[in-house]
Structures are given as structure tokens and as C-alpha cells.
N, CA and C atoms as an extended XYZ file, in Angstrom:
345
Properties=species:S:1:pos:R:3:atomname:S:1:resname:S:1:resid:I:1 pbc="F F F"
N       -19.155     -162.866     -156.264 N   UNK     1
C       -19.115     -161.701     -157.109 CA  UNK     1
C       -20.046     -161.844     -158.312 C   UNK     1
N       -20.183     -162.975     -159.073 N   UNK     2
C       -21.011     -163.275     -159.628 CA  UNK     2
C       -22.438     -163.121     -159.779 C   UNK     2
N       -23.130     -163.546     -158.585 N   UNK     3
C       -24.265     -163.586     -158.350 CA  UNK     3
C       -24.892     -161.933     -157.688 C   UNK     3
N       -23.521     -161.906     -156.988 N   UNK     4
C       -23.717     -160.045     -156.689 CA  UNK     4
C       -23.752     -159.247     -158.224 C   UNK     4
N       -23.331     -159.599     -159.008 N   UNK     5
C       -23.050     -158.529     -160.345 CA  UNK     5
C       -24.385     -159.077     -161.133 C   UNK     5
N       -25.231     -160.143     -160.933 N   UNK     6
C       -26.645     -160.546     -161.495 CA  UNK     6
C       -26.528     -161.486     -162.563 C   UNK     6
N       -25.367     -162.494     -161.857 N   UNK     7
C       -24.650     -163.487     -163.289 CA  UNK     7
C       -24.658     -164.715     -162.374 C   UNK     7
N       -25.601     -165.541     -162.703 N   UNK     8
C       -25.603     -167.104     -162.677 CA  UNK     8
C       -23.993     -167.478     -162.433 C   UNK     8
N       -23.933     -168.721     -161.697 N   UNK     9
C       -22.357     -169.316     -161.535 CA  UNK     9
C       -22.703     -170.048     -162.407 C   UNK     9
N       -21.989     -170.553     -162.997 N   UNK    10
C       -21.796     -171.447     -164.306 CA  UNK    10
C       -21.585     -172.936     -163.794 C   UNK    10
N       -22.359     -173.337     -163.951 N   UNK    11
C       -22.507     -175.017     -163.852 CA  UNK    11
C       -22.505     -176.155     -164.690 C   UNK    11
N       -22.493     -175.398     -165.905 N   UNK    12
C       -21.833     -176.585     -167.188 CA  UNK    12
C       -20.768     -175.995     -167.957 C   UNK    12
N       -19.992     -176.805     -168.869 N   UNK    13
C       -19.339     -176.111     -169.843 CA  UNK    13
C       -19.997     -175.050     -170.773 C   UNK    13
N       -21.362     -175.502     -171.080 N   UNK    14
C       -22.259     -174.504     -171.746 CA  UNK    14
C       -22.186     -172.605     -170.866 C   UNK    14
N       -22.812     -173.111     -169.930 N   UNK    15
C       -22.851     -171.940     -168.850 CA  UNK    15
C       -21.837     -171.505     -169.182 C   UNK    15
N       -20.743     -171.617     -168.708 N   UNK    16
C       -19.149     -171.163     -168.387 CA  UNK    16
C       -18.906     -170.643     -170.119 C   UNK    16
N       -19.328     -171.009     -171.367 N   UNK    17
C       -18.938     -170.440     -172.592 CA  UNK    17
C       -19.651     -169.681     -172.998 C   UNK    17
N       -20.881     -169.495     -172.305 N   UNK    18
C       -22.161     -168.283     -172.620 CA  UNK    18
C       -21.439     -167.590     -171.916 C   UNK    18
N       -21.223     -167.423     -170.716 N   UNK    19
C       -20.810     -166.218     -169.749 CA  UNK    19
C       -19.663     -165.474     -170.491 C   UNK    19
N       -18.567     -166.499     -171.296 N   UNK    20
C       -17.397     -166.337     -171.707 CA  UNK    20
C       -17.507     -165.012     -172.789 C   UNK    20
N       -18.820     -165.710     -173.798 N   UNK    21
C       -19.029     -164.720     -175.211 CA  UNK    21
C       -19.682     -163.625     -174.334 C   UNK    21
N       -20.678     -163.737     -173.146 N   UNK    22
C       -21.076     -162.575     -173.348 CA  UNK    22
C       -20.140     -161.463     -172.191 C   UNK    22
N       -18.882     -161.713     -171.790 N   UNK    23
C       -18.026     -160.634     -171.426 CA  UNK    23
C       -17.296     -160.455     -172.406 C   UNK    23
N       -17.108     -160.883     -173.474 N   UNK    24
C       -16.066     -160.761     -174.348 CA  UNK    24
C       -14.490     -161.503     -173.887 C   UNK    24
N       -14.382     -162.534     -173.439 N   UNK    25
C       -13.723     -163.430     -172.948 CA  UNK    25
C       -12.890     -164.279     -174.439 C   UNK    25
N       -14.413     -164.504     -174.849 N   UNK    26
C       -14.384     -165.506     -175.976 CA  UNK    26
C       -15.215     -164.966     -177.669 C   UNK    26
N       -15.289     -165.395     -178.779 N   UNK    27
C       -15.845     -165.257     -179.508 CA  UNK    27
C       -16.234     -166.458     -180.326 C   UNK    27
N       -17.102     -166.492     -180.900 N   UNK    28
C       -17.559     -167.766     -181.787 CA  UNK    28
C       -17.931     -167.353     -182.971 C   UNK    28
N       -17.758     -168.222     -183.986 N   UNK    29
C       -18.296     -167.928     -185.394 CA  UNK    29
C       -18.188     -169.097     -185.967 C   UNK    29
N       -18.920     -169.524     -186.628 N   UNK    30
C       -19.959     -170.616     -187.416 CA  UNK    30
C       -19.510     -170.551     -188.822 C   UNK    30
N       -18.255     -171.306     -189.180 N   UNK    31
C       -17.541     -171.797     -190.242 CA  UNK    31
C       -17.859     -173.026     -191.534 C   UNK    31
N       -17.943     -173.107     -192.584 N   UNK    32
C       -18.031     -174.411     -192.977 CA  UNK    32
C       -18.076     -175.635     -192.372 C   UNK    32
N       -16.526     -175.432     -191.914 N   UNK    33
C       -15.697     -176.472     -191.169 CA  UNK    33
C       -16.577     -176.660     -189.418 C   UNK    33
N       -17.584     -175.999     -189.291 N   UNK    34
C       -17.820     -175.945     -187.656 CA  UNK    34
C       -17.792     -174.617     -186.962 C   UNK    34
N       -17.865     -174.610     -185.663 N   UNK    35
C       -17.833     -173.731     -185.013 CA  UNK    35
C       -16.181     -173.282     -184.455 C   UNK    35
N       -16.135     -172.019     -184.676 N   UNK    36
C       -14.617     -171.647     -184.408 CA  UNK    36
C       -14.515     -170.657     -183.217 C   UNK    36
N       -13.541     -170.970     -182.088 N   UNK    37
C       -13.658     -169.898     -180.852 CA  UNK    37
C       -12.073     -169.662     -180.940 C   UNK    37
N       -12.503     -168.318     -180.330 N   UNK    38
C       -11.075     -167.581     -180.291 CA  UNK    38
C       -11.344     -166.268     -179.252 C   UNK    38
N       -10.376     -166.081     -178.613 N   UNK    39
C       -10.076     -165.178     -177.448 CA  UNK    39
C        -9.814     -163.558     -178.139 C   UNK    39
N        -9.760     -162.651     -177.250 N   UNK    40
C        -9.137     -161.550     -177.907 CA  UNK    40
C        -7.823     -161.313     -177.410 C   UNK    40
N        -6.774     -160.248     -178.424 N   UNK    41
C        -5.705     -160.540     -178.111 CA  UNK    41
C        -5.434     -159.832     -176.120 C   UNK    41
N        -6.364     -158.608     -176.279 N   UNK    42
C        -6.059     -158.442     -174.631 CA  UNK    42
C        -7.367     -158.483     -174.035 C   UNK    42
N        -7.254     -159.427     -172.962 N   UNK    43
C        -8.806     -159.772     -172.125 CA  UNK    43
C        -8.978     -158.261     -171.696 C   UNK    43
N       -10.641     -158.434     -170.988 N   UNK    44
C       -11.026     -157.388     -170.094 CA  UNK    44
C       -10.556     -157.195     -168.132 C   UNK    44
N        -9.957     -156.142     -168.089 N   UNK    45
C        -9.844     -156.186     -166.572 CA  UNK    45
C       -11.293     -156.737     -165.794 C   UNK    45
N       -10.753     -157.268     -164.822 N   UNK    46
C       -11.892     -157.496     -164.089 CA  UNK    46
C       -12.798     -156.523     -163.720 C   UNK    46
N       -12.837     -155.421     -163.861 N   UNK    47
C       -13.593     -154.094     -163.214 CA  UNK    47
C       -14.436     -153.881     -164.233 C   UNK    47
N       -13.787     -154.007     -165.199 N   UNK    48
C       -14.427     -153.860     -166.787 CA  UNK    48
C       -15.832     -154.817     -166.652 C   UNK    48
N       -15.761     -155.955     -165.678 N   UNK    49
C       -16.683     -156.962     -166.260 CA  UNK    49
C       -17.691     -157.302     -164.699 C   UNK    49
N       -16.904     -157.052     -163.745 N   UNK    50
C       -17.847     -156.763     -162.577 CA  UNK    50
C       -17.795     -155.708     -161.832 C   UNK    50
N       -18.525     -155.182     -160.773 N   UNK    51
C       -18.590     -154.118     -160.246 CA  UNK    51
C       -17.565     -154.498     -158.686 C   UNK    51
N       -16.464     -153.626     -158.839 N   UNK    52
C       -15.622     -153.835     -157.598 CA  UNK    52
C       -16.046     -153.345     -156.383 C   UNK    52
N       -15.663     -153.209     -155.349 N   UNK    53
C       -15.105     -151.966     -154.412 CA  UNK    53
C       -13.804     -151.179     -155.028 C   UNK    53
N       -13.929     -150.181     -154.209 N   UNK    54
C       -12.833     -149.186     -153.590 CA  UNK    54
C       -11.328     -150.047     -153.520 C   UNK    54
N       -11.819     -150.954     -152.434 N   UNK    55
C       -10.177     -151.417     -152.030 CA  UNK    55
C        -9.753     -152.513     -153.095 C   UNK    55
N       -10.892     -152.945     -153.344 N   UNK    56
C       -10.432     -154.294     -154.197 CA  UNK    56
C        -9.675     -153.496     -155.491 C   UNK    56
N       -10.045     -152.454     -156.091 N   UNK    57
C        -9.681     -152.407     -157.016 CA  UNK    57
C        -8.220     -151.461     -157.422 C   UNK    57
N        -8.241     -150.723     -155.922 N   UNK    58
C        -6.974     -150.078     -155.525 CA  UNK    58
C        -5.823     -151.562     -155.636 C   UNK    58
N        -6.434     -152.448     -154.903 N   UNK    59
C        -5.326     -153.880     -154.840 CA  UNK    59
C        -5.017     -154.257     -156.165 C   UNK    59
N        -5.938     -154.511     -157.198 N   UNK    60
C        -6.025     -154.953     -158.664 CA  UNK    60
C        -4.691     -153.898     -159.055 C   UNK    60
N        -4.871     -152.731     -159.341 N   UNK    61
C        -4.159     -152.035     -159.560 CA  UNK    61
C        -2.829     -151.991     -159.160 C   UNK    61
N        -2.348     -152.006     -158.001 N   UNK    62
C        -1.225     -152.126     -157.572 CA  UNK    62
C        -0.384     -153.366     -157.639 C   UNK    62
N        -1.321     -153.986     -158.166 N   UNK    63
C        -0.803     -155.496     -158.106 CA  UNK    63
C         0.023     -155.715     -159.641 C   UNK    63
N        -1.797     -155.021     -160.663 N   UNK    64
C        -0.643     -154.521     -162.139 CA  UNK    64
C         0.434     -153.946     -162.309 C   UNK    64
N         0.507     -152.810     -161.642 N   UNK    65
C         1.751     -152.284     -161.704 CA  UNK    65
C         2.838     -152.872     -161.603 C   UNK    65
N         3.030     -153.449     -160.096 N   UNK    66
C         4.265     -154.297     -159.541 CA  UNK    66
C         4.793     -155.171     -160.846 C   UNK    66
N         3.714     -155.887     -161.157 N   UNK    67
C         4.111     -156.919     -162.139 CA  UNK    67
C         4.319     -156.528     -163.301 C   UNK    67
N         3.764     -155.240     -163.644 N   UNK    68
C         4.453     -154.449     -165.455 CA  UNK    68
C         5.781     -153.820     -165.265 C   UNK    68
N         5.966     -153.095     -163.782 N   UNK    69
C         7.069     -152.307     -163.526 CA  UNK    69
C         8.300     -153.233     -163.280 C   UNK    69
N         7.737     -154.402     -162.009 N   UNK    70
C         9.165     -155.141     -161.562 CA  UNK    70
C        10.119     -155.586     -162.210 C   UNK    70
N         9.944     -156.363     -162.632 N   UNK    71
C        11.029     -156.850     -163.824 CA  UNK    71
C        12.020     -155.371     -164.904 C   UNK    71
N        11.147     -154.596     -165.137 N   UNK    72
C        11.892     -153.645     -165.479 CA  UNK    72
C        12.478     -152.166     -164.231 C   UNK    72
N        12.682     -152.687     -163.297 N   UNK    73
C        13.380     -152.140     -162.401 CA  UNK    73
C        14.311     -152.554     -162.150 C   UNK    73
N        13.499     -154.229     -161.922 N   UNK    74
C        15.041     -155.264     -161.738 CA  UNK    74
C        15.977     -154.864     -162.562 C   UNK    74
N        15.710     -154.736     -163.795 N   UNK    75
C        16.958     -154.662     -164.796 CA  UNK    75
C        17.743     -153.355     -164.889 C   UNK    75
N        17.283     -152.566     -164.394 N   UNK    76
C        17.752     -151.175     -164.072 CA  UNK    76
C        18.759     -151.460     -162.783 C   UNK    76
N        18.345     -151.507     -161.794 N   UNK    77
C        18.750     -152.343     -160.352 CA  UNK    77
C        20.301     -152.683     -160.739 C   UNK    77
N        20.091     -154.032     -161.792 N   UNK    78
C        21.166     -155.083     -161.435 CA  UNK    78
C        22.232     -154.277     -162.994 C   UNK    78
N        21.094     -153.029     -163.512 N   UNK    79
C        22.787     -152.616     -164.572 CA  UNK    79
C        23.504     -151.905     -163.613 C   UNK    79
N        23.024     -151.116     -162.773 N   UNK    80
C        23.133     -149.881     -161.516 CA  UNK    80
C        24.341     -150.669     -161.169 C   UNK    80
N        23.919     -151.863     -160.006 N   UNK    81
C        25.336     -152.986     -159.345 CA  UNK    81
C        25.880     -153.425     -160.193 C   UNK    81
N        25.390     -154.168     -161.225 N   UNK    82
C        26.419     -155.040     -162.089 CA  UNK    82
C        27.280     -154.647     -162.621 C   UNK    82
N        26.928     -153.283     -163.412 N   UNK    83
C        27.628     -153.071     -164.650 CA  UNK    83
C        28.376     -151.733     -164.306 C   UNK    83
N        27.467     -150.679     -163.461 N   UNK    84
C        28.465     -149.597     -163.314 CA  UNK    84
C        28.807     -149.429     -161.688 C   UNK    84
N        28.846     -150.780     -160.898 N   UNK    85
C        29.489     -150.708     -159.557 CA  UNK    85
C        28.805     -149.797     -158.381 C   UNK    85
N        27.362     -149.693     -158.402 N   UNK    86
C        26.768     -148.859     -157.588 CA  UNK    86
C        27.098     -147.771     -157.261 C   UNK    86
N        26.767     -146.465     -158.613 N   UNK    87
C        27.111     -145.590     -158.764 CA  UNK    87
C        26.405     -144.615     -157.631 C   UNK    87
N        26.911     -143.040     -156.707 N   UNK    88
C        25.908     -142.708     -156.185 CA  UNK    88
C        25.125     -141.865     -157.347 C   UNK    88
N        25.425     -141.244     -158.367 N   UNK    89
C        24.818     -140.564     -158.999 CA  UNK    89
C        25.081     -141.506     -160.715 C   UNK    89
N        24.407     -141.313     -161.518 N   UNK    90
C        24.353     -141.576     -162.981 CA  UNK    90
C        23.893     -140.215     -163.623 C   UNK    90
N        24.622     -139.544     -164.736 N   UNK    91
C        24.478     -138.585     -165.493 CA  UNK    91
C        24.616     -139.521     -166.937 C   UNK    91
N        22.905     -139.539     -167.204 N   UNK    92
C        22.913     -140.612     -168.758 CA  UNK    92
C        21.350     -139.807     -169.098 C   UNK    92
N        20.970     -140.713     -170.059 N   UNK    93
C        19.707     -140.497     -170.559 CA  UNK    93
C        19.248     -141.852     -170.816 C   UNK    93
N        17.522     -141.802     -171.241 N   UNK    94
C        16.544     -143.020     -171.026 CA  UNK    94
C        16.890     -143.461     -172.244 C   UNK    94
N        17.774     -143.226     -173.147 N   UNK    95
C        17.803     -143.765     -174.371 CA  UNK    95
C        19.374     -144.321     -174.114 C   UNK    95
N        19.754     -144.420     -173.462 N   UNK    96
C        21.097     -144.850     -173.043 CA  UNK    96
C        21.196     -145.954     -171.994 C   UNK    96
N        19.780     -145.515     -170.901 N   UNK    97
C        19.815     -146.650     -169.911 CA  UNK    97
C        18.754     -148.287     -170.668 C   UNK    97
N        18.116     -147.655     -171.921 N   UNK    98
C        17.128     -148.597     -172.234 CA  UNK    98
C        18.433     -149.435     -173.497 C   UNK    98
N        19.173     -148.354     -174.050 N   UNK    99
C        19.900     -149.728     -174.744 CA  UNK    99
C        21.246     -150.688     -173.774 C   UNK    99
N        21.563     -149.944     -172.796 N   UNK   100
C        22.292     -150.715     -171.611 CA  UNK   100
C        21.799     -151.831     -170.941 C   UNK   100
N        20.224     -151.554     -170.869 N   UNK   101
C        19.874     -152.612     -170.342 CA  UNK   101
C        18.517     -153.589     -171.058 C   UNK   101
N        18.973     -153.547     -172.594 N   UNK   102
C        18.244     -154.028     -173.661 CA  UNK   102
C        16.662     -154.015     -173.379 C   UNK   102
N        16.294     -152.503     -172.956 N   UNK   103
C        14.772     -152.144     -172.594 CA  UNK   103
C        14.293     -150.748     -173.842 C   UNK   103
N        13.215     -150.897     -173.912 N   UNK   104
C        12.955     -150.040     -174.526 CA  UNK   104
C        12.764     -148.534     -174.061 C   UNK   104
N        12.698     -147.609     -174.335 N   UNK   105
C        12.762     -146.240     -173.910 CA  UNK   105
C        12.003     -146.238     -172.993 C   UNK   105
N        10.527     -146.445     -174.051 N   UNK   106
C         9.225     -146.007     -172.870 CA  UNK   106
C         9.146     -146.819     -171.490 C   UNK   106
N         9.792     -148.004     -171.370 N   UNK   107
C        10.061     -149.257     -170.521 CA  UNK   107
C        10.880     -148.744     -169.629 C   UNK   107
N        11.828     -148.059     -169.961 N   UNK   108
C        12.548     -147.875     -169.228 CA  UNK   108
C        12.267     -145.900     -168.007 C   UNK   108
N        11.437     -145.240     -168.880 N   UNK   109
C        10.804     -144.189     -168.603 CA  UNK   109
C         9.828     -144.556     -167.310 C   UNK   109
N         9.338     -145.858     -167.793 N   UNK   110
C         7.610     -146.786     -167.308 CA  UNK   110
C         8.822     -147.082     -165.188 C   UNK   110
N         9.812     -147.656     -165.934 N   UNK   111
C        10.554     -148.245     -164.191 CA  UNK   111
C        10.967     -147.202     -163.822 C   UNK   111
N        11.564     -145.787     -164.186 N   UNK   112
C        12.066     -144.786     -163.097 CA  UNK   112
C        10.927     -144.259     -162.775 C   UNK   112
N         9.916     -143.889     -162.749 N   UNK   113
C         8.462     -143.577     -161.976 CA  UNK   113
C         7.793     -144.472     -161.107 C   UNK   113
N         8.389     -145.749     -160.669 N   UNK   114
C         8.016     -146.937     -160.408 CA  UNK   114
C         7.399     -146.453     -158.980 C   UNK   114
N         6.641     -147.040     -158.558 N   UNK   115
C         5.591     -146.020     -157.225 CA  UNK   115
C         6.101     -146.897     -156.235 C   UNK   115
């Protein structure tokens, strides 16, 4: 993917920390004390930084989801069995199921749309 997107594979630590600053991976700045590196607080998706396909990036995607949504389904899931005995219906609201199941609103808005 690399060499397809017109980017050298990185063969030293040098390489690999040039490539780093210039996706925005990494940052450097030139201190009294030396040189100082630091990350940003949210990296770049991979799409952001190479050119995908179609499918690959349909997969990327679905893959985010699973892993932002799951866990907050789970917890929906196991208040559903645990706590109110596998109800067939629930008459509540998202501000009721997010403090039941110590989630936040939008979190909890984010798992009932869960695809």
C-alpha cells in the first residue's frame, strides 16, 4: 500500500519518523531541553492517509462501528436479561436506559441504531 500510494517503506527508524511527521502521526519541536515528539490526541483513519478501495474501506468501516457500538449494546443486552428479565416490550426513554445502564444518552441513542 505504501509504495502503491508513492511512499518509500521505511527502512530505518529515521524513515519510519519522517513518514510519521509527514502523515501527521507524530509531531516534533526543538526545545531547549532537545527535541520533543508527541502524537495527536486522535490519529488519522487510514483512508485519510492512503488511497483505499471500495471494499477495503466498506470493511474499515464496519469494523469501526462494531467496535464503537458493541460494548454499548452489550450493556443494553445484559440490562434487557439482567435487570428487567427479558422484557418483550420496554416503554422508557434514552435518558432512562443510559442512566440504567451507566451510558451516556448519546451512547446509548449511538447502540439502538446499531446496524
Amino acid at each position: 500500500m505504501l509504495t502503491a500510494a508513492g511512499f518509500p517503506v521505511p527502512r530505518t527508524v529515521r524513515d519510519l519518523s519522517e513518514l510519521s511527521l509527514t502523515w501527521g502521526l507524530a509531531h516534533r519541536e526543538e526545545t531547549p531541553d532537545g527535541t520533543r515528539w508527541s502524537m495527536p490526541v486522535a490519529l488519522p483513519l487510514p483512508g485519510d492517509l492512503l488511497p483505499l478501495d471500495a471494499e477495503l474501506t466498506e470493511r474499515l468501516d464496519s469494523i469501526r462501528w462494531r467496535l464503537r457500538t458493541g460494548p454499548l449494546v452489550d450493556g443494553l443486552i445484559e440490562h434487557m436479561v439482567d435487570d428487567l428479565g427479558e422484557p418483550q416490550e420496554v416503554l422508557t426513554s434514552l435518558d432512562r436506559l443510559a442512566t440504567a445502564t451507566g451510558r451516556d444518552a448519546d451512547d446509548v441513542r449511538i447502540a439502538s441504531r446499531n446496524r
